[in-house]
N, C-alpha and C positions, 0 to 999 in steps of 0.2 A: 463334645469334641467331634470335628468332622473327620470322616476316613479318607482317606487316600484314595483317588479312581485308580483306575488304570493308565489312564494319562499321566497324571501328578505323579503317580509311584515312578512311570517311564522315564520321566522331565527329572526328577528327584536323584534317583538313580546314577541314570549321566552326571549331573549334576559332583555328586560327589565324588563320580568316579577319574571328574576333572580333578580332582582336590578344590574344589570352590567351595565356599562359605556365603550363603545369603547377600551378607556385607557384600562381596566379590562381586557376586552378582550383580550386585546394584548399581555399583561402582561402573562394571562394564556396559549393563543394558542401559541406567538411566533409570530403569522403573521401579516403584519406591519397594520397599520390600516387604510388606503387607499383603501388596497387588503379588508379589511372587509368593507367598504363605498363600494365600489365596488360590493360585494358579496349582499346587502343590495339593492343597486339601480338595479341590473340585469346590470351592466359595466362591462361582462366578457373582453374586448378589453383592461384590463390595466390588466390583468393579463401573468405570462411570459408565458404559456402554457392551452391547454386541462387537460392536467393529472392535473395541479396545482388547476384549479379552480373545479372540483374535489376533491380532499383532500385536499382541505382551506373548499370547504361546510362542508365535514364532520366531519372536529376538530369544527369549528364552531359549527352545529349542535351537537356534545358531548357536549362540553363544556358546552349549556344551555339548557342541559339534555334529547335532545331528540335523538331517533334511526336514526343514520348515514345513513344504509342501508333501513332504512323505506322512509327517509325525498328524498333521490337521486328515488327512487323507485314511491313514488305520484310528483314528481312534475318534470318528466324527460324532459318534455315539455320546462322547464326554463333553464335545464345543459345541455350546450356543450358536443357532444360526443367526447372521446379522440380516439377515434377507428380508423374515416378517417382520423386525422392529424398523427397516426402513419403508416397505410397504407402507405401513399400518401411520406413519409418521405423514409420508407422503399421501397418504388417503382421507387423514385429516386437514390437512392444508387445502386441499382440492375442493372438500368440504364446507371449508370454512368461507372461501375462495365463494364459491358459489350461492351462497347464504347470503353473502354481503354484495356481490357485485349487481345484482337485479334491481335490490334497493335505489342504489345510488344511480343507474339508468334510467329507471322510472323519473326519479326526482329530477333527472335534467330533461327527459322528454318533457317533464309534465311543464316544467317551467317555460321551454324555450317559446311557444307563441308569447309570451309575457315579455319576454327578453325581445323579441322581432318586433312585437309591437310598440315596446320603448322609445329601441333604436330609431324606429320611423316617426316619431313624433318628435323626437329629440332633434332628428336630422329637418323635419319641418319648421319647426322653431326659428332654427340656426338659419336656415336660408329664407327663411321671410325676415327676419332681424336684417339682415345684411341686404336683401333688394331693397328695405326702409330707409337704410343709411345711404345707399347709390339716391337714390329718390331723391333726398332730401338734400343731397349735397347738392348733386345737379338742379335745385330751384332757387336755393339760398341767395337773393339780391345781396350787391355788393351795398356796404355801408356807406351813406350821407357824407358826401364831403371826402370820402377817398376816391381819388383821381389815381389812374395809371398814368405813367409816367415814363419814358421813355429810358433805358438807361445806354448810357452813353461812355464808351472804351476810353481809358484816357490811353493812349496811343505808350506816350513817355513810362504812366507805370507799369506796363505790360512787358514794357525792355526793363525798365529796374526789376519786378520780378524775376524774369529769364536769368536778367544775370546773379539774383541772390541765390535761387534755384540752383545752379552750374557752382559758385562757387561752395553753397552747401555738399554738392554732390561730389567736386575732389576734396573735400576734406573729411570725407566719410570712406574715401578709396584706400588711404594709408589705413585704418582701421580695419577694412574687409583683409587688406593683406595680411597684416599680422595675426588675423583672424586662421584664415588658409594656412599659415606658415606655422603654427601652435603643430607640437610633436604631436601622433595616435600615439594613443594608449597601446602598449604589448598586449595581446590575450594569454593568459595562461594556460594548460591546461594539465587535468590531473593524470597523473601516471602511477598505477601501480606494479611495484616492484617486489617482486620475492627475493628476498635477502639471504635465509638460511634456512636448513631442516638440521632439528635435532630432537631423532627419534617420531614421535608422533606430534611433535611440535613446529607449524610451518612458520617462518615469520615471513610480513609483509609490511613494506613503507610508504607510504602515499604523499608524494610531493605533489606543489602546481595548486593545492587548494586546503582552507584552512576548516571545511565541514570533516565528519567519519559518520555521517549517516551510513546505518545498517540493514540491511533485508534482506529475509533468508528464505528460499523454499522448501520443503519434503514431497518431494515427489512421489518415494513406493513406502509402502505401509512399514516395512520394517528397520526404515532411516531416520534419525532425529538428531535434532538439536538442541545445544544450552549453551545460554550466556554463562559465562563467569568472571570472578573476581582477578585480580592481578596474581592472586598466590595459588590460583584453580583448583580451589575449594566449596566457595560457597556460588549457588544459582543465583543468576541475577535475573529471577523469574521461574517462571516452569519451563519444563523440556514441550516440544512442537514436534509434532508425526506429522504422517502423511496428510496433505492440501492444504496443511498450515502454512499461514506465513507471519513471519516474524517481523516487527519493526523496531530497531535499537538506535537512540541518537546521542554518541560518546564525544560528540566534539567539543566538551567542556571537560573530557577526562583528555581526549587527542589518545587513548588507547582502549582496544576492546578484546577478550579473548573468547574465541567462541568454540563450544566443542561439539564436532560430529561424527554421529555415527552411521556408518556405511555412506560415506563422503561423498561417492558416484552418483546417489540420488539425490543431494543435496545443492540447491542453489546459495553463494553467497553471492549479493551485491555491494559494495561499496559505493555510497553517492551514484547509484542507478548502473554503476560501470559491474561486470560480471569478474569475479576472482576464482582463477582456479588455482591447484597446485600442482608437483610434478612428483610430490611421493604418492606412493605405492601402498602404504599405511590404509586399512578400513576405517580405521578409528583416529580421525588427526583431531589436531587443534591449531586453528588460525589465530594467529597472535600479531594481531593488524594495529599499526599505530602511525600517528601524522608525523610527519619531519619534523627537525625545529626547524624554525624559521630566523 
């Protein structure tokens, strides 16, 4: 069984001194409560990342009220730096990056005289083909027994066309009219509306259009996001931190509820347009749904 650092004891501590329970926790952060077991015994190896255990300490630490950047700051000794595992990530890439790319320039250097000299033969071809056909047309005698022939305007049908022409042309003038005189279509467009707040729950109605595409962003590390069900219970998916972005398309439910935390870093779109709200709540829940129609 693992011991308690001095971190975990500190985080632990607060902790109950909130009167919170694990459960509680989890409920409020979002983060499963493993990953909080975890953060509590100094078990950063079940966590999926550096960066993660990281921002799991510091919702933790909010949550039971103490300074994020105080708590990473005394006790660095206990957290994983994210620094060499992005290094070391980035220095592989570069690596790899570089191993492949000479290859593949050689193979186009090498080929290109082969490719130039193609094209110049190919372009040789084509324009000796086509002075052959000029040649050959300009010598062709006309055929035995064809006679050119003089052709000669009949004066009369040239006014009976005119005039089948003219009357063709107004009887295609009532059709352009009716054409011009057909009603424009109205454009609609979407509007959304904030309807109520009740408590951490903001509602929103979106007329003018019959999509509810969703996308969301996390901007600072200690803000995230979850879908949920109508009864805001179960995830509909995983939670999204920071530079994630989320894609949700409900326009076959016409409702979606999403919930966040620390709101102020958090983008929501609706069909590409920006949604905010006007509570004051860290912790809300948008509760976005289409009009009937």
């Amino acid at each position: 069984m693992l011991l308690l650092t001095d971190l975990g004891a500190r985080l632990k501590e607060a902790r109950l001194a909130k009167g919170l329970s694990l459960d509680d926790l989890q409920e409020v952060t979002k983060i499963q409560k493993r990953y909080l077991v975890g953060i509590e015994e100094g078990n950063y190896s079940i966590m999926p990342g550096s960066f993660y255990v990281r921002a799991f300490i510091k919702q933790y630490a909010e949550a039971v009220g103490l300074d994020p950047e105080e708590v990473l700051a005394n006790y660095q000794k206990d957290v994983p730096g994210a620094q060499q595992e992005e290094v070391a990530q980035a220095y592989t890439q570069n690596t790899r990056r570089r191993r492949i790319t000479p290859r593949s320039s050689n193979k186009i250097l090498e080929m290109m005289p082969m490719i130039i000299a193609a094209l110049f033969i190919v372009v040789i071809i084509v324009f000796s083909w086509y002075l052959y056909q000029q040649k050959a047309a300009n010598k062709l005698p006309p055929e035995e027994g064809e006679t050119q022939t003089p052709v000669q305007m009949d004066n009369n049908k040239g006014i009976a066309d005119n005039k089948d022409k003219d009357s063709e042309e107004e009887a295609e003038k009532p059709e352009e009219q009716e054409k011009e005189e057909e009603p424009v279509e109205e454009v609609t467009t979407q509007v959304v509306t904030q309807t109520a707040i009740n408590g951490e729950d903001v509602m929103f109605e979106v007329t003018g259009t019959t999509e509810l595409k969703i996308r969301t962003e996390v901007a600072e590390n200690s803000s995230w996001i979850a879908f949920r069900n109508a009864q805001g219970t179960d995830n509909l998916g995983k939670e999204y931190f920071q530079g994630e972005i989320a894609e949700y398309d409900a326009t076959a439910d016409g409702y979606v509820r999403i919930r966040l935390g620390r709101n102020a870093f958090v983008k929501v779109y609706v069909n590409d347009e920006l949604v905010t709200s006007t509570s004051d709540s860290v912790i809300q829940n948008y509760i976005i749904q289409l009009a009937q129609q």
